[in-house]
Z-matrix of the N, CA and C atoms (Angstrom, degrees):
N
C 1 1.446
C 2 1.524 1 109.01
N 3 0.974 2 113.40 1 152.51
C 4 1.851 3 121.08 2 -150.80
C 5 2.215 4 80.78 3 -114.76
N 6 1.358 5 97.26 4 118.69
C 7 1.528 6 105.49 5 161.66
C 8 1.621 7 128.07 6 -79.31
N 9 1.219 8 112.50 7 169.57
C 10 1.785 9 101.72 8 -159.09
C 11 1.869 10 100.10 9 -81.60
N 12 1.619 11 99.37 10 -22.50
C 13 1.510 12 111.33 11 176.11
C 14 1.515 13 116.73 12 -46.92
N 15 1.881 14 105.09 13 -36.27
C 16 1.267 15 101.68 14 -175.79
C 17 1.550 16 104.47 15 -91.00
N 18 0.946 17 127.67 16 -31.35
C 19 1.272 18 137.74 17 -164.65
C 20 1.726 19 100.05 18 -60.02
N 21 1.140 20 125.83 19 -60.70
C 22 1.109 21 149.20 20 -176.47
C 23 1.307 22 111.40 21 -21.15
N 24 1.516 23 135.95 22 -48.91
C 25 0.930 24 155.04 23 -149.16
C 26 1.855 25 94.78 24 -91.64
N 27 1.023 26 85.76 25 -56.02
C 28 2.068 27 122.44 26 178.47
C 29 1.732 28 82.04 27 -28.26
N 30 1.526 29 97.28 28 -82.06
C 31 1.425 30 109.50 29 -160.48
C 32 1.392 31 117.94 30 -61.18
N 33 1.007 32 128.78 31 -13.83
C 34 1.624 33 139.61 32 -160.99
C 35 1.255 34 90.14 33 -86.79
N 36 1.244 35 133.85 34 -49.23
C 37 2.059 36 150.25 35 -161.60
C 38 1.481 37 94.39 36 -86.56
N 39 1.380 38 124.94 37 -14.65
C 40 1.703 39 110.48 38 -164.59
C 41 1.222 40 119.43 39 -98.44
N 42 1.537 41 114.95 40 -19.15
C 43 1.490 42 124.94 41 177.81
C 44 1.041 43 106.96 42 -130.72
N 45 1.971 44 102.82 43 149.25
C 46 1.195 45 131.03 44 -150.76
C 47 1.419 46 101.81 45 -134.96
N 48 1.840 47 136.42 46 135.55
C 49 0.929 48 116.90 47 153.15
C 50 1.775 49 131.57 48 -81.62
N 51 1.167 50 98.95 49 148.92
C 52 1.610 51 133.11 50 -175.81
C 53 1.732 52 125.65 51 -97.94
N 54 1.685 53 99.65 52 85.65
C 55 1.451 54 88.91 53 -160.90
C 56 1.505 55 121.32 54 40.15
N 57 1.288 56 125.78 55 81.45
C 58 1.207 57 157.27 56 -130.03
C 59 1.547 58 111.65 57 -28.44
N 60 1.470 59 117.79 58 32.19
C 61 1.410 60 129.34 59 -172.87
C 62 1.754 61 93.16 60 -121.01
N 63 1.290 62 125.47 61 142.58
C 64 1.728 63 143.40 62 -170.05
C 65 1.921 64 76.18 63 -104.36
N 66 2.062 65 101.32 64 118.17
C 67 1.328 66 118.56 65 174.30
C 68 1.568 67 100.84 66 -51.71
N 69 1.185 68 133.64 67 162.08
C 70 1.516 69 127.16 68 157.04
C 71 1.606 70 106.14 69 -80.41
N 72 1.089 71 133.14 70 -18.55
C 73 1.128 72 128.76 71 171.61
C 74 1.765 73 118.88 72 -63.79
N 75 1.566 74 109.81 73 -36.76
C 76 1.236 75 120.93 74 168.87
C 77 1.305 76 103.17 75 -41.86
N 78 1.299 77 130.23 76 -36.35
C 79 1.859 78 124.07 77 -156.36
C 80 1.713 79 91.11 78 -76.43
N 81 1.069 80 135.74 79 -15.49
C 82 1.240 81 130.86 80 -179.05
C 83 1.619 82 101.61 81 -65.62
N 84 1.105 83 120.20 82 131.72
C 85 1.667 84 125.58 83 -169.86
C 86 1.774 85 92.29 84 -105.46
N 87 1.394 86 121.21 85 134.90
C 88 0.831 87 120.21 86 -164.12
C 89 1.706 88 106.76 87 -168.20
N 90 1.322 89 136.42 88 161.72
C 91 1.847 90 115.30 89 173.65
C 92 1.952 91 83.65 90 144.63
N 93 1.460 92 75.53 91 -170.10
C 94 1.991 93 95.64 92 -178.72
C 95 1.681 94 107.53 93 -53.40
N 96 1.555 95 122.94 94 104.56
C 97 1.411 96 112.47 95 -179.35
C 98 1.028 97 137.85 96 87.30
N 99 1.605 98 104.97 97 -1.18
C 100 1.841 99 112.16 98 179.63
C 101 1.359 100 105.25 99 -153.49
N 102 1.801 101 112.08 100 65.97
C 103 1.672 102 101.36 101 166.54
C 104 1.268 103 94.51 102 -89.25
N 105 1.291 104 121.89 103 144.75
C 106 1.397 105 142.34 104 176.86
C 107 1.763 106 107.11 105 -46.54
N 108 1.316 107 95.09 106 127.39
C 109 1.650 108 106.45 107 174.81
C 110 1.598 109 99.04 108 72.07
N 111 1.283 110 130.00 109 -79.06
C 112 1.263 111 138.40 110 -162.15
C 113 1.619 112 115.88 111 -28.99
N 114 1.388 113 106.94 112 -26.25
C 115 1.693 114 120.27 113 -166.11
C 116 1.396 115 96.06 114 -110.78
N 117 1.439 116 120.98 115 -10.88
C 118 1.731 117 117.91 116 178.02
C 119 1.423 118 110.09 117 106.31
N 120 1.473 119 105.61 118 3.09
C 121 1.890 120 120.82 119 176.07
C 122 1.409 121 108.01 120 -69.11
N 123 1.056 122 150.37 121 129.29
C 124 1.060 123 142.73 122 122.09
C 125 1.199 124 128.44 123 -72.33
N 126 2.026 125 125.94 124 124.98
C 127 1.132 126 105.00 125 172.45
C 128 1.455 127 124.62 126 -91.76
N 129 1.388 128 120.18 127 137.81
C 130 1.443 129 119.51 128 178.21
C 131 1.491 130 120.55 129 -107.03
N 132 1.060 131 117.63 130 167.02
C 133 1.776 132 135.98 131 -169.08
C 134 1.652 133 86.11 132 -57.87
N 135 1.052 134 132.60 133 -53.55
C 136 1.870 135 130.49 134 162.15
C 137 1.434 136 108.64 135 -21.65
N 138 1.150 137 102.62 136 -71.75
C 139 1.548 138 126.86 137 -177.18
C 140 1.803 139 121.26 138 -58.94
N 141 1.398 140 120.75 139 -25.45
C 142 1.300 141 124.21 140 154.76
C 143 1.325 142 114.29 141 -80.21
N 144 1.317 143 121.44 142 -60.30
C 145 1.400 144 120.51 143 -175.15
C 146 1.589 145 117.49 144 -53.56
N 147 1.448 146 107.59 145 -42.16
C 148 1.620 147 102.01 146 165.31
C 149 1.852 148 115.29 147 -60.90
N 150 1.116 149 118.76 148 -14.34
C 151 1.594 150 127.24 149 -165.44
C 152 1.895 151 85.93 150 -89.61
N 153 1.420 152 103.44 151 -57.17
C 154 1.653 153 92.59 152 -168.59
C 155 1.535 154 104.39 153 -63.57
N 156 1.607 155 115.66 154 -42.71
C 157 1.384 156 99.45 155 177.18
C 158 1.625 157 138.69 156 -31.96
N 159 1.981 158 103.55 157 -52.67
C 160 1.030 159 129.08 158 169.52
C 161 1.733 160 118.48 159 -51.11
N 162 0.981 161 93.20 160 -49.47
C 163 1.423 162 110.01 161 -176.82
C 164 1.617 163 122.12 162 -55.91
N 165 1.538 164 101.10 163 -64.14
C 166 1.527 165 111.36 164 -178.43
C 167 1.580 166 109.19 165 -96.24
N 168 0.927 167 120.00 166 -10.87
C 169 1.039 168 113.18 167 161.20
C 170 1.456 169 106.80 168 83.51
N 171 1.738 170 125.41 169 64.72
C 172 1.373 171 149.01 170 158.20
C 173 1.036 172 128.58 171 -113.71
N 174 1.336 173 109.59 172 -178.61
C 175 1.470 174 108.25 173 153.33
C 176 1.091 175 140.19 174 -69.46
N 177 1.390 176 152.93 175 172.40
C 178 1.009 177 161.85 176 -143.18
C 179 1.611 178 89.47 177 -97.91
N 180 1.372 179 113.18 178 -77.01
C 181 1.788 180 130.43 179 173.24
C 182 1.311 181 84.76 180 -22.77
N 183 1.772 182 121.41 181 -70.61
C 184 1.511 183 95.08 182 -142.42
C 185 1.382 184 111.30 183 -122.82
N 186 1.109 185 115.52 184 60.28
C 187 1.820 186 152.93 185 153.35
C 188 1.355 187 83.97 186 -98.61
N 189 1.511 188 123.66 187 -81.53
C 190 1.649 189 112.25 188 -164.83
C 191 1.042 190 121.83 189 -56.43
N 192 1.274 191 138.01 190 -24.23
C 193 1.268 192 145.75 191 159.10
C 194 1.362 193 110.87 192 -46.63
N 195 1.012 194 119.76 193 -73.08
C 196 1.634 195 137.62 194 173.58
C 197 1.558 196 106.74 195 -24.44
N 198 1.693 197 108.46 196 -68.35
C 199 1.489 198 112.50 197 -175.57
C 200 1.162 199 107.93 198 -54.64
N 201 1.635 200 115.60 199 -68.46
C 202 1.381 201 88.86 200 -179.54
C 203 1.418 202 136.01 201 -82.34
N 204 1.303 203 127.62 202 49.65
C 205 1.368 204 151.44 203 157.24
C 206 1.727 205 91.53 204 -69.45
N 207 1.369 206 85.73 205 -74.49
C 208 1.680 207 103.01 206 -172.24
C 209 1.104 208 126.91 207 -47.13
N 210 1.296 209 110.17 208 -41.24
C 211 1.559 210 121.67 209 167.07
C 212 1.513 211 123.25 210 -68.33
N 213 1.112 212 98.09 211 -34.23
C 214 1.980 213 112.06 212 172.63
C 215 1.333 214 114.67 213 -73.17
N 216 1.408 215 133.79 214 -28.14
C 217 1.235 216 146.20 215 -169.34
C 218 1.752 217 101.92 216 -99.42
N 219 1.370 218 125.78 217 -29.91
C 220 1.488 219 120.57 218 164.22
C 221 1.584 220 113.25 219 -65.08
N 222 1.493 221 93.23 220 -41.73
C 223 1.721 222 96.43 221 -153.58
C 224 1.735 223 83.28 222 -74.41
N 225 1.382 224 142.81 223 -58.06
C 226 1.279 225 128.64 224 161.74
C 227 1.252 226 129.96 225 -24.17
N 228 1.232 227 137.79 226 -32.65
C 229 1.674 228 147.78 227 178.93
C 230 1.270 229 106.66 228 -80.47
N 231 1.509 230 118.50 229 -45.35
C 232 1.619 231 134.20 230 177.81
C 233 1.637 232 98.91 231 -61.83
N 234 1.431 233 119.88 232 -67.53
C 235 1.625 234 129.37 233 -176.53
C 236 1.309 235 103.67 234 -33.52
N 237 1.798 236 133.62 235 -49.91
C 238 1.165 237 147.80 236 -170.06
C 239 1.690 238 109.34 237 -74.57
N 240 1.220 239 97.63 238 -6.47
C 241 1.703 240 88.80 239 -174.58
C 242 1.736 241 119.78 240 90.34
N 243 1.768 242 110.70 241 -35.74
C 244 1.609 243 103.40 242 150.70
C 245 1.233 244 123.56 243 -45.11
N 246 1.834 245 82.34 244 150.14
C 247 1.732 246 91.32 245 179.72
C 248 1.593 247 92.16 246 -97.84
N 249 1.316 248 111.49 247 171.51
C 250 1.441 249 129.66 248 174.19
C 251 1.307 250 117.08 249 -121.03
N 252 1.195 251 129.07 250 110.19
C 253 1.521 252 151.59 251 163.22
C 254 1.166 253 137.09 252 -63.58
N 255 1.632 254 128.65 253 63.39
C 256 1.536 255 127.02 254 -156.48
C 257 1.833 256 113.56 255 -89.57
N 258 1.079 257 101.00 256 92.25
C 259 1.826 258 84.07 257 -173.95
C 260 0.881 259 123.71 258 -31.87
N 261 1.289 260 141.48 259 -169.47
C 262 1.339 261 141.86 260 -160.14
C 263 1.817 262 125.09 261 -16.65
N 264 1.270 263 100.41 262 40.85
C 265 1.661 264 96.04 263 -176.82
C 266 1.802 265 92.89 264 -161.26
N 267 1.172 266 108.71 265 -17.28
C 268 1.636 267 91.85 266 170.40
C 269 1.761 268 133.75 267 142.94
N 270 1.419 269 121.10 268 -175.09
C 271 1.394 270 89.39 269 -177.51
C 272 1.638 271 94.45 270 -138.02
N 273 1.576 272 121.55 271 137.90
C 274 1.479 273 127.87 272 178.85
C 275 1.180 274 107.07 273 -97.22
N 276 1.731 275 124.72 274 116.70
C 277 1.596 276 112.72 275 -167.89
C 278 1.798 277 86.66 276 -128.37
N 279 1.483 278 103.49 277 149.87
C 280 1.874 279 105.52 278 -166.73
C 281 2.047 280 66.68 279 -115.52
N 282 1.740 281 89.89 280 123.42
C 283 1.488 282 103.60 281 151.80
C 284 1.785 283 114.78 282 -117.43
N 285 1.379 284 99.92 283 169.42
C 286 1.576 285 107.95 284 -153.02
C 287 1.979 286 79.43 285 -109.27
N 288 1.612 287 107.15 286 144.10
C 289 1.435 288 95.18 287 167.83
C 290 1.846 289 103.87 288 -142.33
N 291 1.262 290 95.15 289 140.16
C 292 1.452 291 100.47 290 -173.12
C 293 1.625 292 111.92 291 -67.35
N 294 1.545 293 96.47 292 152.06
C 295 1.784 294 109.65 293 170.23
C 296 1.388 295 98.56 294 -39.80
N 297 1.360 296 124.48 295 138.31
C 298 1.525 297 114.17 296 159.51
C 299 2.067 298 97.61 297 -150.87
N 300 1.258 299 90.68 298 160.56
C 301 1.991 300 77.64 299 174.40
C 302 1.631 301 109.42 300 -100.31
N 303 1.566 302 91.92 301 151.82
C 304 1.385 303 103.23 302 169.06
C 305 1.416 304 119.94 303 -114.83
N 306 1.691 305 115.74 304 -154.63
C 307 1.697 306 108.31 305 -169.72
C 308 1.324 307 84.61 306 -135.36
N 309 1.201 308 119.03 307 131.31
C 310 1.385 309 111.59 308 143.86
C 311 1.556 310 152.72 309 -81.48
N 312 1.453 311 118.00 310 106.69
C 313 1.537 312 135.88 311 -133.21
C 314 1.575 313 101.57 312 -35.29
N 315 1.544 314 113.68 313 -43.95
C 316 1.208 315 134.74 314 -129.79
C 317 1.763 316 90.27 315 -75.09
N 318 1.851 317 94.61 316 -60.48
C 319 1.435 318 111.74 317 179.58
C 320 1.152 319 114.34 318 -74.90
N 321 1.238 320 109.65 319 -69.90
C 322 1.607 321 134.12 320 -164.82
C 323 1.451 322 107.34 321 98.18
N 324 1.322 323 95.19 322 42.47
C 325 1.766 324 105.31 323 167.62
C 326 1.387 325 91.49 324 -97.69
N 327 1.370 326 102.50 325 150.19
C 328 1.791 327 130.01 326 179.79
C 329 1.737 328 100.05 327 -78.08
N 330 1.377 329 100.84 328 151.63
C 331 2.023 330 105.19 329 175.01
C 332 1.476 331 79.06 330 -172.46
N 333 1.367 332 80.43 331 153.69
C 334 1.349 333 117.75 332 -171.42
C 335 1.595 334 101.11 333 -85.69
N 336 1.146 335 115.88 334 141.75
C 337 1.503 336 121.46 335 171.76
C 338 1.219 337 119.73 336 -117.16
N 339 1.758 338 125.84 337 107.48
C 340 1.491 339 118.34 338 -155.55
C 341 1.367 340 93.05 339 -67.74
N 342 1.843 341 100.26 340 -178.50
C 343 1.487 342 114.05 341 154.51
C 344 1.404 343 129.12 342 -57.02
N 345 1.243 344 120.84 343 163.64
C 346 1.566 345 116.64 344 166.91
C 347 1.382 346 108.65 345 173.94
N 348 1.207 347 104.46 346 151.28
C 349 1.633 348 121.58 347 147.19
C 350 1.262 349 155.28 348 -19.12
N 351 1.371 350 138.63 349 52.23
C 352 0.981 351 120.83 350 -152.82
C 353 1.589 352 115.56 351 -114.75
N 354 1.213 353 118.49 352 140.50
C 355 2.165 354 125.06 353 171.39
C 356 1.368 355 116.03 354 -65.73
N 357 1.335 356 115.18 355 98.21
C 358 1.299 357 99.02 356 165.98
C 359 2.096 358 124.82 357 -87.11
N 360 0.556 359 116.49 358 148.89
C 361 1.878 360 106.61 359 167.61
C 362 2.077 361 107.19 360 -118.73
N 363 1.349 362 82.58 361 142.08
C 364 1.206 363 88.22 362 -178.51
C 365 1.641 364 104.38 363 -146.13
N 366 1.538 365 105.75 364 101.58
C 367 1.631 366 124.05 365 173.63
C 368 1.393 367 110.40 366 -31.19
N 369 1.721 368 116.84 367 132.45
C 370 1.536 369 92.81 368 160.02
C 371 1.297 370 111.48 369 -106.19
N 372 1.391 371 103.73 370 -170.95
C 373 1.331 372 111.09 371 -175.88
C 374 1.840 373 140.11 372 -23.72
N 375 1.488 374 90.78 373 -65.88
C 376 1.283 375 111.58 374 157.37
C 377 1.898 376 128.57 375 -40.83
N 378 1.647 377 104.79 376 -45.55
C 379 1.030 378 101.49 377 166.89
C 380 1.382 379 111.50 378 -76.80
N 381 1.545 380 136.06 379 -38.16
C 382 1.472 381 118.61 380 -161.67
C 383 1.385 382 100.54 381 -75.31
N 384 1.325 383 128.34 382 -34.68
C 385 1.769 384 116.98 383 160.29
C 386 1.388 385 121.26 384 -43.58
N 387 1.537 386 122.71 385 -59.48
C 388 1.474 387 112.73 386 155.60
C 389 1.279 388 124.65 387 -6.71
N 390 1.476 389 110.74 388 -75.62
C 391 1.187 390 136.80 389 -157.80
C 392 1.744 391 113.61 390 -57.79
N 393 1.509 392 103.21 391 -67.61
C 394 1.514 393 126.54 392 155.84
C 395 1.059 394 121.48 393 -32.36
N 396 1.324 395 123.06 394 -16.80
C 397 1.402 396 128.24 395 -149.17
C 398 1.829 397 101.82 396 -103.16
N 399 1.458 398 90.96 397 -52.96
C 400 1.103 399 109.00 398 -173.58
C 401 1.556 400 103.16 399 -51.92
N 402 1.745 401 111.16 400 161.80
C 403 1.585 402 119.59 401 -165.58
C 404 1.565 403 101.64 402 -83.22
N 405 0.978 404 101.23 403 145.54
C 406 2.057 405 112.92 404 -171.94
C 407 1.559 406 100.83 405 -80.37
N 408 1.402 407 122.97 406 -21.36
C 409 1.438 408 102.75 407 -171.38
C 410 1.199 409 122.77 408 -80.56
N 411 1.789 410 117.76 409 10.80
C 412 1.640 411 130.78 410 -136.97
C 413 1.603 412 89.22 411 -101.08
N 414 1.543 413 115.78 412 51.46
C 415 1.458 414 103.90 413 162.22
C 416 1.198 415 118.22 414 53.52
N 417 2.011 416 107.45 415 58.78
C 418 1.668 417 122.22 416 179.92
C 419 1.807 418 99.33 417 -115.92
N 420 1.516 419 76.21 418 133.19
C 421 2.042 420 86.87 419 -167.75
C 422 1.999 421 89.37 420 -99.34
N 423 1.056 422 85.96 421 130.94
C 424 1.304 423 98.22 422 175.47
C 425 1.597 424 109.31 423 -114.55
């Protein structure tokens, strides 16, 4: 397991300002040995808020504060049925999906599957170049 001591350094080298605004895509932690998930990393709300800390240069309190500002104000736009529009990192669209039936694996008895809600995300451009970009040998589980 990779400590925040090492990480730290990671994150400090990874983001850049952008016409004097930090991309939201930058918050993606990423470099030699740590693309997110792919290596078995998960990033957590720990793991941003220490990135904004580093970054902008706060406190700890209010980096976490901040994120979850950000995070409270999506998941509110999503609750409402808005979609959310992140430049260079992507778009959160809430689709509606009809009752339909399913099987159950176990049996293969039929059930009904209510309606509901669901988040989709869809990378844009910018990020799936990111992504692509990055070197294939960096410990991707397929």
């Amino acid at each position: 397991m990779v400590g925040v001591e090492t990480i730290k350094p990671v994150l400090a080298q990874r983001y850049h300002w952008h016409a004097g605004f930090l991309q939201f895509a930058d918050i993606l932690p990423a470099g030699k040995g740590w693309p997110a998930t792919m290596s078995g990393k998960t990033v957590t709300r720990a793991d941003l808020c220490e990135a904004v800390c580093q970054k902008v240069r706060v406190s700890r309190t209010k980096s976490a504060t901040l994120v979850e500002l950000v995070l409270k104000e999506i998941t509110d736009c999503l609750e409402r049925g808005e979609t959310v529009k992140l430049s260079s990192f992507g778009l959160f669209v809430v689709r509606k999906k009809g009752q339909r039936m399913g099987r159950n694996p176990r049996t293969g008895q039929e059930a009904p599957i209510s309606p509901r809600r669901v988040v989709v995300f869809k990378p844009s451009a910018i990020l799936k170049q990111r992504i692509n970009a990055a070197p294939a040998s960096e410990g991707l589980q397929e």
